[in-house]
C-alpha positions as CSV (number, residue, x, y, z in Angstrom):
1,X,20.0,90.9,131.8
2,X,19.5,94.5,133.3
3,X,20.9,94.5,136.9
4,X,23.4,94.5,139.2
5,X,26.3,92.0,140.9
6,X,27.5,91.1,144.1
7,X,31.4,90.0,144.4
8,X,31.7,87.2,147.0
9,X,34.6,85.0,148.1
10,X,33.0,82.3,145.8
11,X,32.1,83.9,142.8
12,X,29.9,86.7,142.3
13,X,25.9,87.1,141.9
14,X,24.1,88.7,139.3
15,X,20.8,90.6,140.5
16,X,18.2,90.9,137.7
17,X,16.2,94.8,138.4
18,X,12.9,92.5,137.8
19,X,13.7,90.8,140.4
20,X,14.0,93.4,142.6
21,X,11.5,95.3,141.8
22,X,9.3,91.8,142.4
23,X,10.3,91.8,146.0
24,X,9.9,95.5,146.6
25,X,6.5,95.7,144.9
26,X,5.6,92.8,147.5
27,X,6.7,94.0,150.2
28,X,5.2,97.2,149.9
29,X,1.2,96.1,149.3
30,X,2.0,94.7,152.7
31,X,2.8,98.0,154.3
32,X,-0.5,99.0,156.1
33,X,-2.3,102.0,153.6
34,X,-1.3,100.5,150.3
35,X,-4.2,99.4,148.1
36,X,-1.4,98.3,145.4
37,X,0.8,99.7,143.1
38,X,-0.7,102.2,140.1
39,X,0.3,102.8,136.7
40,X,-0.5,105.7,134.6
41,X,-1.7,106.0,131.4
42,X,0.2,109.0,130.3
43,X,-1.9,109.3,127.2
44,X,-5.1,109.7,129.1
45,X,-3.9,110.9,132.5
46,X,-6.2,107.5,134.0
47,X,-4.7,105.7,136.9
48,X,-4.8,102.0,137.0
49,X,-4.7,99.8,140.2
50,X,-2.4,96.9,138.9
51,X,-3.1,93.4,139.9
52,X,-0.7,91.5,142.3
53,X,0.9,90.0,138.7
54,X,2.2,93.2,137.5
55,X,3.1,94.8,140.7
56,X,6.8,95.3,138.6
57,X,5.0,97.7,136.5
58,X,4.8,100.2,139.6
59,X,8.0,100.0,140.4
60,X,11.2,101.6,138.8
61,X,14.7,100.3,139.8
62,X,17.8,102.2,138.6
63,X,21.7,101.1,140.3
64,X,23.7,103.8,141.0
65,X,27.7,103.8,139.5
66,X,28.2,103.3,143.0
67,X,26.0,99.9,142.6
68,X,23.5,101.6,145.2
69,X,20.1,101.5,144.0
70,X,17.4,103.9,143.7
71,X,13.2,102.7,143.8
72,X,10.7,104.8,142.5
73,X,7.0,103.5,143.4
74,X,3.6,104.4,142.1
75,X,1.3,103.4,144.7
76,X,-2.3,103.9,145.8
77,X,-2.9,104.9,148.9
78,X,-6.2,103.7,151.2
79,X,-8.7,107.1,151.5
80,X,-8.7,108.2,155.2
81,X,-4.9,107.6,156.2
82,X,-1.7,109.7,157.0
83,X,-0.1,109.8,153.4
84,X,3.3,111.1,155.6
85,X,2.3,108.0,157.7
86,X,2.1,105.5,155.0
87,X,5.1,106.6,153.3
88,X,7.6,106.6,155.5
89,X,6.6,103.3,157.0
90,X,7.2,102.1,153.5
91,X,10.3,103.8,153.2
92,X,11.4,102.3,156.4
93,X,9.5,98.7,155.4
94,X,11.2,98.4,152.0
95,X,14.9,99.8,152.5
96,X,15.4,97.1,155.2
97,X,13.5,94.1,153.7
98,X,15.1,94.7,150.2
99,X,19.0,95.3,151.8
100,X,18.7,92.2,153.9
101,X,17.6,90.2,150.3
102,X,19.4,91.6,147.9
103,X,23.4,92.7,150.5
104,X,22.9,96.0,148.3
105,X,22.5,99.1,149.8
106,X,19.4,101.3,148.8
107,X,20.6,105.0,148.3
108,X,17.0,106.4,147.7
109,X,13.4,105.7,147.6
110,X,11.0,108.0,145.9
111,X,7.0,107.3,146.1
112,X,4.7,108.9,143.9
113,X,1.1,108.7,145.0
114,X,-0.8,108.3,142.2
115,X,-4.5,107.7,143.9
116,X,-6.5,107.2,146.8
117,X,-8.9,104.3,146.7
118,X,-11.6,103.8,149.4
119,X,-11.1,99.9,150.5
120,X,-14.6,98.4,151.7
């Protein structure tokens, strides 16, 4: 199991990255501007909007030394918003939803844009 612990007075919890990144990836196709979560095709160069199943795939969660973790998101934004707009509500949207679930503290969240989508 790739993750991280907590040490309580009871015993400590182990925090799978998958899980994580399952509760970050939903929290951010929430955030008002995000069509979902995109994955590249590096051999190609094609961007693909991932289905609400495979949100994870978006999603890239390293834990510091410090036990601080770091997100990394691919997301695809809707055509017509504030990018600036979008993003930082996501910043601020994820770093407190994910620090309340997890008790970890979230060091850095970088968001790669990877498309813009017109939503009907």
């Amino acid at each position: 199991m790739k993750g991280t612990s907590v040490n309580t007075q009871m015993g400590s919890v182990q925090i799978d990255q998958e899980v994580i990144a399952q509760y970050a990836g939903s929290v951010a196709v929430e955030c008002f501007g995000i069509v979902g979560m995109g994955s590249v095709n590096m051999k190609d160069g094609i961007v693909k909007l991932l289905k609400k199943d495979r949100l994870t795939r978006g999603i890239c969660v390293s834990v510091g030394g410090d036990g601080r973790l770091t997100l990394d998101f691919h997301v695809i934004v809707s055509y017509g918003v504030s990018i600036l707009t979008v993003a930082d509500n996501l910043m601020s949207s994820v770093k407190y939803k994910v620090e309340e679930f997890t008790g970890l503290e979230i060091e850095k969240i970088n968001i790669y844009v990877e498309g813009v989508r017109v939503i009907d």
